[in-house]
N, C-alpha and C positions, 0 to 999 in steps of 0.2 A: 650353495655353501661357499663361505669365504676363505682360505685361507689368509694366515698371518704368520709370516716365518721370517728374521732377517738374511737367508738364504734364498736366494731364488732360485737356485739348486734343489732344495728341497722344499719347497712351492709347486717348481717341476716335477720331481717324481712323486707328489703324492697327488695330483692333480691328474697325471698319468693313471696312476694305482686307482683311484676316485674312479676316474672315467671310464674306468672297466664293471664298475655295476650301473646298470640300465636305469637304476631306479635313483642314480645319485647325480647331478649335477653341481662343478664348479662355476659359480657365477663370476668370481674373482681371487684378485690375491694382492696383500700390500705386503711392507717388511718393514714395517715398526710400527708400535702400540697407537704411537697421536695419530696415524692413518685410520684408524680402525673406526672409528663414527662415523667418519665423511663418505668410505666405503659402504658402511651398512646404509644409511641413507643414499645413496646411490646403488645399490644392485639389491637390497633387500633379502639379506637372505635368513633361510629359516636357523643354518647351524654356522656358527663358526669354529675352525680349527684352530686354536693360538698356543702359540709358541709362548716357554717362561722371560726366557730372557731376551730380549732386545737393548739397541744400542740406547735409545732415546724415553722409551715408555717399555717396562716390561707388563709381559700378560695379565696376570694378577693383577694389578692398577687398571688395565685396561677392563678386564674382566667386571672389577668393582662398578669401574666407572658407566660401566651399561645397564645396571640397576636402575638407572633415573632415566632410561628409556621405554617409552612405551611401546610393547609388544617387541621388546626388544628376544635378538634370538640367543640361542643355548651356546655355551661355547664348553667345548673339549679341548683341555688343557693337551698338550703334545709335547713332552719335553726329554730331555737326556739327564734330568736330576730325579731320580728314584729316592729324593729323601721326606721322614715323616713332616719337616715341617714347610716345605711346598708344596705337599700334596695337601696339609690340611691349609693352609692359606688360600689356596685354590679353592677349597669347601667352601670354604669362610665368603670370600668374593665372588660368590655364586657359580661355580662353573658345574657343569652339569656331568662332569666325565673327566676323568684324565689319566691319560695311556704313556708310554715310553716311546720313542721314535724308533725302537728296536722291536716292537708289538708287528706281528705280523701284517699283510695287505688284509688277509681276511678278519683280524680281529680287529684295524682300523674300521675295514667296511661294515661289520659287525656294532663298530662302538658309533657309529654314524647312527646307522637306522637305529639302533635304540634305544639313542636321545632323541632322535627326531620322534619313537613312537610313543613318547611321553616317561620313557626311565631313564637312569643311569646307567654310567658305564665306566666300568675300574677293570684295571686288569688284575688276576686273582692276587699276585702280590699287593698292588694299592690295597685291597678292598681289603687284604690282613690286616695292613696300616694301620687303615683307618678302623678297624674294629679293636685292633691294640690299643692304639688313642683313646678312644671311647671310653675303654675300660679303664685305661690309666688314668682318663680326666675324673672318671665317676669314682672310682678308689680316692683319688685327691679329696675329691668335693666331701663326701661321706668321713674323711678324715679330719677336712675343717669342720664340719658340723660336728662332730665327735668331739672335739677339741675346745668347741664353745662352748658346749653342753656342761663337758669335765671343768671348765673353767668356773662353774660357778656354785661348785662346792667347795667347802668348806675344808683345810686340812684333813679332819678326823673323820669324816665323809668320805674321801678322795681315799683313803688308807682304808675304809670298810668296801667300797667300791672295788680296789685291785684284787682283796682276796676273795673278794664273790667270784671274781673272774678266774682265778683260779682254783674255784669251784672247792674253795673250804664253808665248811661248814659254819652256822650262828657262833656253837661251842666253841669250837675251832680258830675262830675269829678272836672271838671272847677272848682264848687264850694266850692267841698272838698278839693282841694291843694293851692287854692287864685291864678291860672293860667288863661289866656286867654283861651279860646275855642279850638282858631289857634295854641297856643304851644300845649295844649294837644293833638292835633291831631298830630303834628309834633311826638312829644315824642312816639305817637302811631305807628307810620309807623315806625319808626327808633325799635321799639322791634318788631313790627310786624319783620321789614328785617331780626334782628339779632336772632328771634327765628325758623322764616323759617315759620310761620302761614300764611292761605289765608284772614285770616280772624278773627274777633272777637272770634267767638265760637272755634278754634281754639289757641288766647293767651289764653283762659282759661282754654283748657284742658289742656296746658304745665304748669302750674302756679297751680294750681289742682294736680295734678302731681310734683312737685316741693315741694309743701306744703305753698305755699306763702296764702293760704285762712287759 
């Protein structure tokens, strides 16, 4: 395992903390990001530890930049920034893990063998993070698609579509726009086609999703 921290101090104590499981070896350690290739091609190791921030190259670039190595090893982000968008930047640039420098010796030693045994490793906070993210990003996504869809009706479409959604009736409808029955049904098919819906309960979740309620 390599370490990467611009503290030597804390290279020291986790190298320490490391060296108390039998199953874990430090091969090295540097303390800033442009070190970080020249070390792994010299001491070869299977995990790296890296720190976010450094003076010269922070971890995440450094991180990125090991993707265009071959057989290059896993690296677990180690940092004092608990925020979502370094933990997902970290995702992003391949990192295989990434803990707080306040995570206990056992759940460092813990997030070690984990990644070496082929998983991840978040501590139960990250791993909420990143599953709020998830959701957040997939609610976005599902809102532009929704929003493209709505885009391509028509005014008097777009006006039969919101009160489907709120689950008024043909008549109903009818009554609210001063249309016949037989157009508002017309009108209905034709957003049903252009939204891609089987069905009523279906224009309203794209429309729901769109923001038209």
């Amino acid at each position: 395992m390599l370490l990467v921290d611009d503290d030597p101090l804390v290279c020291g104590a986790l190298e320490t903390m490391l060296g108390s499981a039998d199953d874990l070896v430090v091969v090295g350690s540097v303390h800033d990001g442009d070190e970080v290739i020249e070390a792994i091609h010299r001491h070869r190791p299977d995990i790296v530890l890296m720190d976010v921030r450094m003076s010269r190259q922070d971890g995440i670039t450094t991180t990125a930049s090991l993707s265009s190595m071959a057989a290059a090893p896993k690296v677990i982000m180690l940092t004092t920034f608990d925020h979502d968008d370094v933990l997902m930047r970290a995702v992003h640039a391949g990192a295989s893990g990434f803990l707080l420098k306040t995570a206990s010796p056992q759940e460092i030693i813990g997030a070690v063998r984990s990644v070496a045994s082929g998983h991840g490793a978040l501590s139960a906070r990250s791993a909420g993070q990143v599953f709020r993210r998830i959701q957040s990003d997939d609610a976005a996504e599902q809102r532009r698609a929704a929003e493209a869809l709505v885009s391509t009706l028509t005014e008097r479409e777009r006006d039969v579509v919101r009160l489907v959604a709120k689950e008024m009736t043909t008549a109903q409808i009818a009554a609210e726009l001063f249309l016949g029955e037989a157009t508002v049904k017309s009108h209905l098919a034709r957003a049903q086609d252009k939204l891609g819906a089987q069905n009523r309960v279906g224009v309203g979740i794209i429309a729901d999703r769109a923001g038209l309620l």
